[in-house]
Biotite code that builds the C-alpha atoms (Angstrom):
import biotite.structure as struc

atoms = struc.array([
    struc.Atom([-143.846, 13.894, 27.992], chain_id="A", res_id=1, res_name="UNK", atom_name="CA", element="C"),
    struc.Atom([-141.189, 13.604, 25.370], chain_id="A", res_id=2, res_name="UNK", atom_name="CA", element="C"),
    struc.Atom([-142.786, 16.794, 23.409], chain_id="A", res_id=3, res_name="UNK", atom_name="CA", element="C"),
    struc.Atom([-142.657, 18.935, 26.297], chain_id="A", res_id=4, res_name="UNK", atom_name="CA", element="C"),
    struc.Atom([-139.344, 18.103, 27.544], chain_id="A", res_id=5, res_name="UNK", atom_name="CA", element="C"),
    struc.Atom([-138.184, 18.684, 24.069], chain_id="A", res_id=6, res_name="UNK", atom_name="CA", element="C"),
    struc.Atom([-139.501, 22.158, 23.768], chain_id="A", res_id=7, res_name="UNK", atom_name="CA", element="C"),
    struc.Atom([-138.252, 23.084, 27.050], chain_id="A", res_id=8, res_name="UNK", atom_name="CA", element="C"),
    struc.Atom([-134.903, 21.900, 26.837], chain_id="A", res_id=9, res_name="UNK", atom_name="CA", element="C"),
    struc.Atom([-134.386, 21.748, 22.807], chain_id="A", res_id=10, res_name="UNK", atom_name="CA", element="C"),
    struc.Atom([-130.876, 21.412, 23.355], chain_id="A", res_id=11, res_name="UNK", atom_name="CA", element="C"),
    struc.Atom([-130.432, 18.351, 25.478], chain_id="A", res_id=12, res_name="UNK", atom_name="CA", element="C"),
    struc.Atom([-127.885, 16.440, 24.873], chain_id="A", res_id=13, res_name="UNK", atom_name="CA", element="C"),
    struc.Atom([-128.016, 13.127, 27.511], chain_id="A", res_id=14, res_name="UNK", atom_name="CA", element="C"),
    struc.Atom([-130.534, 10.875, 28.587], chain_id="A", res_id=15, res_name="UNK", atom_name="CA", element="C"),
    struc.Atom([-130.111, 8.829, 31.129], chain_id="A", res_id=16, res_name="UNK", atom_name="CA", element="C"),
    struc.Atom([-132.099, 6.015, 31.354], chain_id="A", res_id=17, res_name="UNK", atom_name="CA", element="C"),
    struc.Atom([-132.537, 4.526, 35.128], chain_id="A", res_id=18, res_name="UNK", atom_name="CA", element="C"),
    struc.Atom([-135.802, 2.017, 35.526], chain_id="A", res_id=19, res_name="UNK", atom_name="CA", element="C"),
    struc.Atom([-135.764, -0.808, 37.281], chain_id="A", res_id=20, res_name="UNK", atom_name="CA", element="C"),
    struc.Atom([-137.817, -2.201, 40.173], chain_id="A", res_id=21, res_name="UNK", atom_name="CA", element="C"),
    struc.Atom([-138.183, -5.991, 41.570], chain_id="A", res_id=22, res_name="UNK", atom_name="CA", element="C"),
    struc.Atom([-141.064, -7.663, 42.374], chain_id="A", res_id=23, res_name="UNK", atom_name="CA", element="C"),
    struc.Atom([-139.285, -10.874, 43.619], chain_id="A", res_id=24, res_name="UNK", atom_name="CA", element="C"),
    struc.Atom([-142.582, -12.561, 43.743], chain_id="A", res_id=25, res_name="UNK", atom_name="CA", element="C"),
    struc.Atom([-144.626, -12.126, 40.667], chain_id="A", res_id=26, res_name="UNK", atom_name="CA", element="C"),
    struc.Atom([-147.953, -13.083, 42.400], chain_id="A", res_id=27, res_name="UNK", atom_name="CA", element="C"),
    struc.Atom([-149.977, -12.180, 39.121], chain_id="A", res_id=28, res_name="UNK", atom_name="CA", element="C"),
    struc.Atom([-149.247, -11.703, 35.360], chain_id="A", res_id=29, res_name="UNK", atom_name="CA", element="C"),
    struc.Atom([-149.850, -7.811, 35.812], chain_id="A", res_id=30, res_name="UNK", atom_name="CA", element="C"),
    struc.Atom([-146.630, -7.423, 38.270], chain_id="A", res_id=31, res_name="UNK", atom_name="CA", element="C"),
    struc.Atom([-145.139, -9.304, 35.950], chain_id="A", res_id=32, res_name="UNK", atom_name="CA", element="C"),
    struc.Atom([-145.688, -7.493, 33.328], chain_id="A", res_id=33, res_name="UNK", atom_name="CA", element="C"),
    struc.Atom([-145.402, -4.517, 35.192], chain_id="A", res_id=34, res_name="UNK", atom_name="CA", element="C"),
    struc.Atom([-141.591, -5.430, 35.758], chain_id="A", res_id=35, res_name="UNK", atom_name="CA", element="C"),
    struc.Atom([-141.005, -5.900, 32.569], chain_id="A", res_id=36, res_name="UNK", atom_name="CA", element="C"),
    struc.Atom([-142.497, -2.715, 31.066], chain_id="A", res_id=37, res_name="UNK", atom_name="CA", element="C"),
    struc.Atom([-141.067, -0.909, 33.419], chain_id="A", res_id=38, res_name="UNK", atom_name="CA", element="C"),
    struc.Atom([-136.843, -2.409, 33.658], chain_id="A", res_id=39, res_name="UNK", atom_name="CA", element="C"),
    struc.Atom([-136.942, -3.195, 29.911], chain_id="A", res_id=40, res_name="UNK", atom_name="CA", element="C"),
    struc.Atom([-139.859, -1.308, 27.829], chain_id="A", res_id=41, res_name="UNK", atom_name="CA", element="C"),
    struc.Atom([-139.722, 1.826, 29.764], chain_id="A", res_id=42, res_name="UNK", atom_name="CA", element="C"),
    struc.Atom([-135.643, 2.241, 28.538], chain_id="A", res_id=43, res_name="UNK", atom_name="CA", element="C"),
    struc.Atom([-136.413, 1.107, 24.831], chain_id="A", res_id=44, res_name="UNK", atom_name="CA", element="C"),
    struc.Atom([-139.222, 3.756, 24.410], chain_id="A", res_id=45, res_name="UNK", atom_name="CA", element="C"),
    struc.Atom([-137.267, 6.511, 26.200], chain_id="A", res_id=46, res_name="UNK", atom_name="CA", element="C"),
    struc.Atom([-134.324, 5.480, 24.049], chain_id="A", res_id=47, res_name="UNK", atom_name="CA", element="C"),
    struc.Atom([-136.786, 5.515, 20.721], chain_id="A", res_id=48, res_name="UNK", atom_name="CA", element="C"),
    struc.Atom([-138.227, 8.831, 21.554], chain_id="A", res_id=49, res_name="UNK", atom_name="CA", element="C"),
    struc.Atom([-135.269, 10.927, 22.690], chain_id="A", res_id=50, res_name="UNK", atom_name="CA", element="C"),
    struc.Atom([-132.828, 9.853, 19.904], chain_id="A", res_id=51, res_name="UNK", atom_name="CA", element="C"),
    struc.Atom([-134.163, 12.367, 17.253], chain_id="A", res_id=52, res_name="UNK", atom_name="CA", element="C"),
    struc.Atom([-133.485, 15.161, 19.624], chain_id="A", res_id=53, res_name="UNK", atom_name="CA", element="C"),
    struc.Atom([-129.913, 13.594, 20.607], chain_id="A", res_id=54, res_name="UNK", atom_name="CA", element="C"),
    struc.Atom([-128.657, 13.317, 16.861], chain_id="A", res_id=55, res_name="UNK", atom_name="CA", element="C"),
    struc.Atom([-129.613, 16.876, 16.608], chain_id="A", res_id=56, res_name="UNK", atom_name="CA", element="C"),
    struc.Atom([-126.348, 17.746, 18.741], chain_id="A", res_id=57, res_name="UNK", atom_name="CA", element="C"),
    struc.Atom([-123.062, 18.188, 18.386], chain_id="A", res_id=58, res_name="UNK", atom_name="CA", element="C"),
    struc.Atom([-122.517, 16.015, 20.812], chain_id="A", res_id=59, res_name="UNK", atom_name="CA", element="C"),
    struc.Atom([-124.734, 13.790, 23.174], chain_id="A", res_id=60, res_name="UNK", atom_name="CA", element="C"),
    struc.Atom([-124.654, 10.697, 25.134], chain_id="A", res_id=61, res_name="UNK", atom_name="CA", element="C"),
    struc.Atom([-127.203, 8.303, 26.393], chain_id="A", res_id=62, res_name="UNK", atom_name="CA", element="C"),
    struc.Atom([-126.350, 6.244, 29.745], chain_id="A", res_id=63, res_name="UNK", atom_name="CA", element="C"),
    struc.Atom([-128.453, 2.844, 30.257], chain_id="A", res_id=64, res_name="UNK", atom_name="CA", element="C"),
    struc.Atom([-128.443, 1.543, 33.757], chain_id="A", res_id=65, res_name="UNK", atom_name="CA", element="C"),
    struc.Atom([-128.141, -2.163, 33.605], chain_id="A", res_id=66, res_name="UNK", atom_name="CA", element="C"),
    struc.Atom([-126.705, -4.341, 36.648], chain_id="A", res_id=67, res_name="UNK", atom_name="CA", element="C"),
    struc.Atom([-124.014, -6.689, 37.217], chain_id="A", res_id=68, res_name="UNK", atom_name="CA", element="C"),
    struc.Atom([-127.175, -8.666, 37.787], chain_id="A", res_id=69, res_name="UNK", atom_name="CA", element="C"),
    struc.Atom([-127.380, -8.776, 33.628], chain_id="A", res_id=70, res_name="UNK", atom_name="CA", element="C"),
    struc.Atom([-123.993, -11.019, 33.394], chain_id="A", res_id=71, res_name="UNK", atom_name="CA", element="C"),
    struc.Atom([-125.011, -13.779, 35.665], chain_id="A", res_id=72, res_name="UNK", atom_name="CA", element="C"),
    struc.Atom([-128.505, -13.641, 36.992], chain_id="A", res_id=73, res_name="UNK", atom_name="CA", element="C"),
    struc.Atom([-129.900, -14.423, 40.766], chain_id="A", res_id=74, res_name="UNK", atom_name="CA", element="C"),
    struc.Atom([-132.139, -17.169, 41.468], chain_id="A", res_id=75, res_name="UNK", atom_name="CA", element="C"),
    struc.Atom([-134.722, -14.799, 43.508], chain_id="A", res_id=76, res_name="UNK", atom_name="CA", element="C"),
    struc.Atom([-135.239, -12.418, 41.030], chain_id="A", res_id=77, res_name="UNK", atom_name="CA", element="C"),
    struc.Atom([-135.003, -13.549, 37.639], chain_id="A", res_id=78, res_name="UNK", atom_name="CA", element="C"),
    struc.Atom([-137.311, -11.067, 35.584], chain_id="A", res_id=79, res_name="UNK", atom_name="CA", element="C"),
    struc.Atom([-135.310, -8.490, 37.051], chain_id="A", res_id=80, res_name="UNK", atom_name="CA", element="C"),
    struc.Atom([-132.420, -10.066, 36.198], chain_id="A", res_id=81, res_name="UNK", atom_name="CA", element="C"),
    struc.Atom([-133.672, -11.634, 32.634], chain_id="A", res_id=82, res_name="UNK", atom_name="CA", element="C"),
    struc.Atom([-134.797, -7.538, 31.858], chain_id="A", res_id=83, res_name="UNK", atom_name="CA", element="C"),
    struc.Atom([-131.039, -6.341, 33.131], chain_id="A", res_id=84, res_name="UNK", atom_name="CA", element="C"),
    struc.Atom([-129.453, -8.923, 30.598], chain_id="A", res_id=85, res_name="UNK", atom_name="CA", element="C"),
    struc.Atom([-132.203, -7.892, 27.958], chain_id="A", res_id=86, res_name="UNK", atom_name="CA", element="C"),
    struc.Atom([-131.123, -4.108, 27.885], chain_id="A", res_id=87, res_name="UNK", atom_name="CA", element="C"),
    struc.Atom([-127.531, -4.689, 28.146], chain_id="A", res_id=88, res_name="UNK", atom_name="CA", element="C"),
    struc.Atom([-127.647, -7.207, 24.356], chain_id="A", res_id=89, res_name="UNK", atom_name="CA", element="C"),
    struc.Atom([-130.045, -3.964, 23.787], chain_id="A", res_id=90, res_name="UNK", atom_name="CA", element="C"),
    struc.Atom([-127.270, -1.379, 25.068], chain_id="A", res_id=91, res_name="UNK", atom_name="CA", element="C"),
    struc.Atom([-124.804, -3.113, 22.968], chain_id="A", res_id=92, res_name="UNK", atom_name="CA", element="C"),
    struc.Atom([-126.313, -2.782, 19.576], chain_id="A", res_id=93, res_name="UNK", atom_name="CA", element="C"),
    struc.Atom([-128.009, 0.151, 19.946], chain_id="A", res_id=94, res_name="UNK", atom_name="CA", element="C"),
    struc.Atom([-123.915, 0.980, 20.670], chain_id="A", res_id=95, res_name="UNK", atom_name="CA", element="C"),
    struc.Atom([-123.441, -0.673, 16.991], chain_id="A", res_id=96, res_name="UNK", atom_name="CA", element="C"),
    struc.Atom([-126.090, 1.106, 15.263], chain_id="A", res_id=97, res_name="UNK", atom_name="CA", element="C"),
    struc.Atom([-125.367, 4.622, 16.549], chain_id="A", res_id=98, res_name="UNK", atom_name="CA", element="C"),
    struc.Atom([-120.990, 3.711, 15.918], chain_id="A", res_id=99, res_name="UNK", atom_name="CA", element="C"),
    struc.Atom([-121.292, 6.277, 13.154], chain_id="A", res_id=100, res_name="UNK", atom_name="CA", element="C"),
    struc.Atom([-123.538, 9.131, 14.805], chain_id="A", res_id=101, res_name="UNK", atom_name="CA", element="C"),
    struc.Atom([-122.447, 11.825, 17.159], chain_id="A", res_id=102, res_name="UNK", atom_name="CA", element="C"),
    struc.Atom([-124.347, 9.859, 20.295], chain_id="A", res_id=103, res_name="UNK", atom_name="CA", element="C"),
    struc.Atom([-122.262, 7.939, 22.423], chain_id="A", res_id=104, res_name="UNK", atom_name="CA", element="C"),
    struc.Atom([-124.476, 5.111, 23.924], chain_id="A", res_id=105, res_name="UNK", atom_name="CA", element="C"),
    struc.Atom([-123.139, 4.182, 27.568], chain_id="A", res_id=106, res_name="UNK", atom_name="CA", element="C"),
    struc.Atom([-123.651, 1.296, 29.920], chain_id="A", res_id=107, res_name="UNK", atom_name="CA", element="C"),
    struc.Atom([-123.513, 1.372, 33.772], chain_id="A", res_id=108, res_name="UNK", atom_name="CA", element="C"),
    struc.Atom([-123.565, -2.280, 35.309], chain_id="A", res_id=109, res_name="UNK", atom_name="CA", element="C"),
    struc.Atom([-123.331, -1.173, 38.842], chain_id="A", res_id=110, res_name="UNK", atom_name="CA", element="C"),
    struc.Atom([-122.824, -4.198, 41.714], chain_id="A", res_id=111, res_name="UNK", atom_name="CA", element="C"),
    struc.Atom([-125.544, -3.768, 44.813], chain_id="A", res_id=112, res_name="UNK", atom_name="CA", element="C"),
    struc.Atom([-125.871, -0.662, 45.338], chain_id="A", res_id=113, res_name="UNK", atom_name="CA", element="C"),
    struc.Atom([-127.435, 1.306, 48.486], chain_id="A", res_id=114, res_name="UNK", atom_name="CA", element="C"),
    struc.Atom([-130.931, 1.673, 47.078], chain_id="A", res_id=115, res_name="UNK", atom_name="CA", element="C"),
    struc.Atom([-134.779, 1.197, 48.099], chain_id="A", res_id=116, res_name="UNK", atom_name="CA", element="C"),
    struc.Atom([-134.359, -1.626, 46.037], chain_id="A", res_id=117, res_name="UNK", atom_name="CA", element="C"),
    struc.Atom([-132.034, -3.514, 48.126], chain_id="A", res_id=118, res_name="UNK", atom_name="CA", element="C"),
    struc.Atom([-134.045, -3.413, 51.041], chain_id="A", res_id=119, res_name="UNK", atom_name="CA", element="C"),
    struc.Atom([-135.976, -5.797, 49.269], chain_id="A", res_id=120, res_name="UNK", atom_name="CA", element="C"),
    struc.Atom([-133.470, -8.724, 50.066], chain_id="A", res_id=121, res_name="UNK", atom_name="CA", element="C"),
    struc.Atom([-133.241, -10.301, 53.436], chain_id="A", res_id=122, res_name="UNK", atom_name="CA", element="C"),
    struc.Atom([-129.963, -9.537, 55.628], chain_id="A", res_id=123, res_name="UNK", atom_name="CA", element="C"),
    struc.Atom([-129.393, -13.309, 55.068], chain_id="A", res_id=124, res_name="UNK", atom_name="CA", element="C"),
    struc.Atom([-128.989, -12.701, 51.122], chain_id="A", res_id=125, res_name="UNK", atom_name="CA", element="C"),
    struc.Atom([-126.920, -9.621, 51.532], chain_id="A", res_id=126, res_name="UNK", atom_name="CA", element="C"),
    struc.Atom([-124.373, -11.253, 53.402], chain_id="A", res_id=127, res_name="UNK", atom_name="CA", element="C"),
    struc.Atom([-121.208, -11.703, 51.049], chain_id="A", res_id=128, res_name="UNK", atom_name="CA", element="C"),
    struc.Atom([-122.714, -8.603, 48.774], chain_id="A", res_id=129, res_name="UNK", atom_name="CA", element="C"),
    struc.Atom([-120.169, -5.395, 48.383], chain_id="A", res_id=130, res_name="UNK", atom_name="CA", element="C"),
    struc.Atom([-122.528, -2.729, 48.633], chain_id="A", res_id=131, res_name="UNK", atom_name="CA", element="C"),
    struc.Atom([-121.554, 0.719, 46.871], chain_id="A", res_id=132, res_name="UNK", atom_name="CA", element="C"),
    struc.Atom([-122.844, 3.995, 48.214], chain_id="A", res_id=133, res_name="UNK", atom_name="CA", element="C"),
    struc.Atom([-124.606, 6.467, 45.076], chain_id="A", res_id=134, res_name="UNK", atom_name="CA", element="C"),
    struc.Atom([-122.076, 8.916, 45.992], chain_id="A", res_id=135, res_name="UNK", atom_name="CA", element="C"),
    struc.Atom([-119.452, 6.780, 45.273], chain_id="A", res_id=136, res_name="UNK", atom_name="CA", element="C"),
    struc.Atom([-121.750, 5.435, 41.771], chain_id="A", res_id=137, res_name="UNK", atom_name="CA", element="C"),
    struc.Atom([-122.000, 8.981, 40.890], chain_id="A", res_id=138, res_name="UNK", atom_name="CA", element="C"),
    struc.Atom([-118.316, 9.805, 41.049], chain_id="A", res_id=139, res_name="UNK", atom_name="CA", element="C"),
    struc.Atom([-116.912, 6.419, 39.280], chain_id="A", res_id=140, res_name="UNK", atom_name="CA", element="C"),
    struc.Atom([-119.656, 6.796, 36.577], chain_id="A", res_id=141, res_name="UNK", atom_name="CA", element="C"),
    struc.Atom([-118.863, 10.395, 35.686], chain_id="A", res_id=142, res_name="UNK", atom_name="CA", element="C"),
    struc.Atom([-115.157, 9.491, 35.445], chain_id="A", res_id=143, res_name="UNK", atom_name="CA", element="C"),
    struc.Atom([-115.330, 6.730, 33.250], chain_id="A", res_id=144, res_name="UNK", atom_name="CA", element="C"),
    struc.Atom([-117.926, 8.613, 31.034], chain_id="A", res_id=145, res_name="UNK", atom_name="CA", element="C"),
    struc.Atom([-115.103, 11.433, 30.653], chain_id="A", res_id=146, res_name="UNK", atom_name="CA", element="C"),
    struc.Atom([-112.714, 9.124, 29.729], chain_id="A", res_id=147, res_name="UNK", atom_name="CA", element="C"),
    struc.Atom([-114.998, 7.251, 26.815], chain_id="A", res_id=148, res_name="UNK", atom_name="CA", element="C"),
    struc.Atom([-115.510, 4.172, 28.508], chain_id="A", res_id=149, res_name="UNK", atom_name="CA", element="C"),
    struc.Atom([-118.994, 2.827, 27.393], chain_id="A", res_id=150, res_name="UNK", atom_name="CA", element="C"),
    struc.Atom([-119.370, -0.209, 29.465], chain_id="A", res_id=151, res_name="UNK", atom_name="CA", element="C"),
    struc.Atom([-118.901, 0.608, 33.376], chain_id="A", res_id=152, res_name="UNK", atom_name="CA", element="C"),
    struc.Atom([-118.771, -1.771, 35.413], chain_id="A", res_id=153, res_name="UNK", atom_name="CA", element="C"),
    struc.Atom([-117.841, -0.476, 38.480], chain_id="A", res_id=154, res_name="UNK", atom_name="CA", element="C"),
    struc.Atom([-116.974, -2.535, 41.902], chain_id="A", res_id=155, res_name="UNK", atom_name="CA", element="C"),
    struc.Atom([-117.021, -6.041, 41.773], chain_id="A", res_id=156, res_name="UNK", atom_name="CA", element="C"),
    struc.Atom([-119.177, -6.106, 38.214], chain_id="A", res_id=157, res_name="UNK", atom_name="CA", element="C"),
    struc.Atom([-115.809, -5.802, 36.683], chain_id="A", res_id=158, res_name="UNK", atom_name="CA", element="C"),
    struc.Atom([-115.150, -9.056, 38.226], chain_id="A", res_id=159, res_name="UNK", atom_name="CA", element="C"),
    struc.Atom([-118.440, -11.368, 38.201], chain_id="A", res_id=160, res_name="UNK", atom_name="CA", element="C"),
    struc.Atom([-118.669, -10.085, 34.172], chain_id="A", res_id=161, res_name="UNK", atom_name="CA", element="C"),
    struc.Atom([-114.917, -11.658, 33.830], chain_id="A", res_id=162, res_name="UNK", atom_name="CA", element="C"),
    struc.Atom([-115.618, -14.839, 36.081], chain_id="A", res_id=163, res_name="UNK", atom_name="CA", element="C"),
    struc.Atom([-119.471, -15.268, 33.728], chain_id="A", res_id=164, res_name="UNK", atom_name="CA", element="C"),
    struc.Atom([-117.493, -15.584, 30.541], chain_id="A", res_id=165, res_name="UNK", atom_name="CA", element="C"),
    struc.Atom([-114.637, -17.599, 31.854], chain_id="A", res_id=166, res_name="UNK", atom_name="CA", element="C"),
    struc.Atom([-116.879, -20.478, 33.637], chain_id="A", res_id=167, res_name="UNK", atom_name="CA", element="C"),
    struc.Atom([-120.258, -19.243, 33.531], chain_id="A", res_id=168, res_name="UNK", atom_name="CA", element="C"),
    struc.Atom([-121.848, -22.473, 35.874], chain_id="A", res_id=169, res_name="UNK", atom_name="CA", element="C"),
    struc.Atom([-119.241, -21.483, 38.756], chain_id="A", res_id=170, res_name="UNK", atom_name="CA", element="C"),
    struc.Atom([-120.194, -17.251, 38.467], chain_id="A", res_id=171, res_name="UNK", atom_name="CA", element="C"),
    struc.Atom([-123.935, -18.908, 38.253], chain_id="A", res_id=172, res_name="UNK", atom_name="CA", element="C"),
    struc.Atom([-123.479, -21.577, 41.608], chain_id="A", res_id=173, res_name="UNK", atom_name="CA", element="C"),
    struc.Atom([-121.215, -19.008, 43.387], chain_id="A", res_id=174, res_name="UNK", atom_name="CA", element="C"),
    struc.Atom([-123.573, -15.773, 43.509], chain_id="A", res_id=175, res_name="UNK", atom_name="CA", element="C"),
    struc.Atom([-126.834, -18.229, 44.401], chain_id="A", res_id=176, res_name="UNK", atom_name="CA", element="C"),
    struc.Atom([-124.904, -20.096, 46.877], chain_id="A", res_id=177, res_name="UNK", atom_name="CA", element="C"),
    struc.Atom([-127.859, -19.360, 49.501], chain_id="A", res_id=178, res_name="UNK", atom_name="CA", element="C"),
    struc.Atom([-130.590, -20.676, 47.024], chain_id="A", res_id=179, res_name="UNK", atom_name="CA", element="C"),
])
């Protein structure tokens, strides 16, 4: 894939990486592993393949979506969580290595957002949840990317990030509350 997107469009200059699914129950090892490969492996690999071709710019950027999910995790999915927090330690030190480089490394931690993915959760574990439309996503994200901010946390990420590091137990006990 990465050779013929590369010839095609030998200019590119952002990747943006968006994976993630949630098997909230891991019957078997291979869903398990599929989870993983795909939240967490699938964004490394991109990320491995396509920075040759982003250095080549003048300027490009690279946008990793994580979740708010990766600051404090939920009780009823925790390899999607555990892969979230994975790629955002990733995020950050691929940010480090690249500090020098004309690729800007990016971070979007968006709260629960109005996805195929959410209809995996009951009603009963939504309740309480601020749910953002894409639209919405789209718009804050592109903003914040214009004005250099690498770490987006949009909605009430902002928030549960700021609550994780100030008592991390309480952020923990108050987003599994129903658990």
């Amino acid at each position: 894939m990465y050779s013929q997107v590369s010839r095609m469009f030998p200019e590119l200059n952002i990747l943006i990486n968006s994976a993630g699914i949630d098997l909230q129950d891991e019957a078997d090892l291979y869903d398990l592993t599929h989870e993983i490969n795909t939240n967490l492996n699938g964004t490394i690999r991109m990320s491995t393949l396509f920075l040759p071709l982003l250095k080549k710019q003048k300027r490009a950027s690279m946008l990793n979506i994580t979740s708010a999910l990766a600051f404090v995790p939920l009780a009823n999915a925790p390899v999607y969580c555990a892969t979230k927090a994975a790629l955002h330690s990733y995020t950050d030190s691929l940010r480090i290595q690249l500090k020098n480089t004309n690729v800007k490394i990016f971070e979007l931690a968006p709260q629960g957002t109005q996805t195929p993915s959410l209809d995996a959760f009951e009603k009963s574990e939504q309740i309480g949840m601020s749910i953002m439309n894409i639209p919405k996503l789209v718009k804050i994200t592109i903003k914040k990317m214009e004005h250099g901010i690498l770490e987006i946390k949009p909605g009430q990420s902002s928030a549960l990030k700021k609550i994780s590091r100030l008592s991390p137990r309480f952020a923990l006990n108050m987003l599994n509350k129903s658990a």
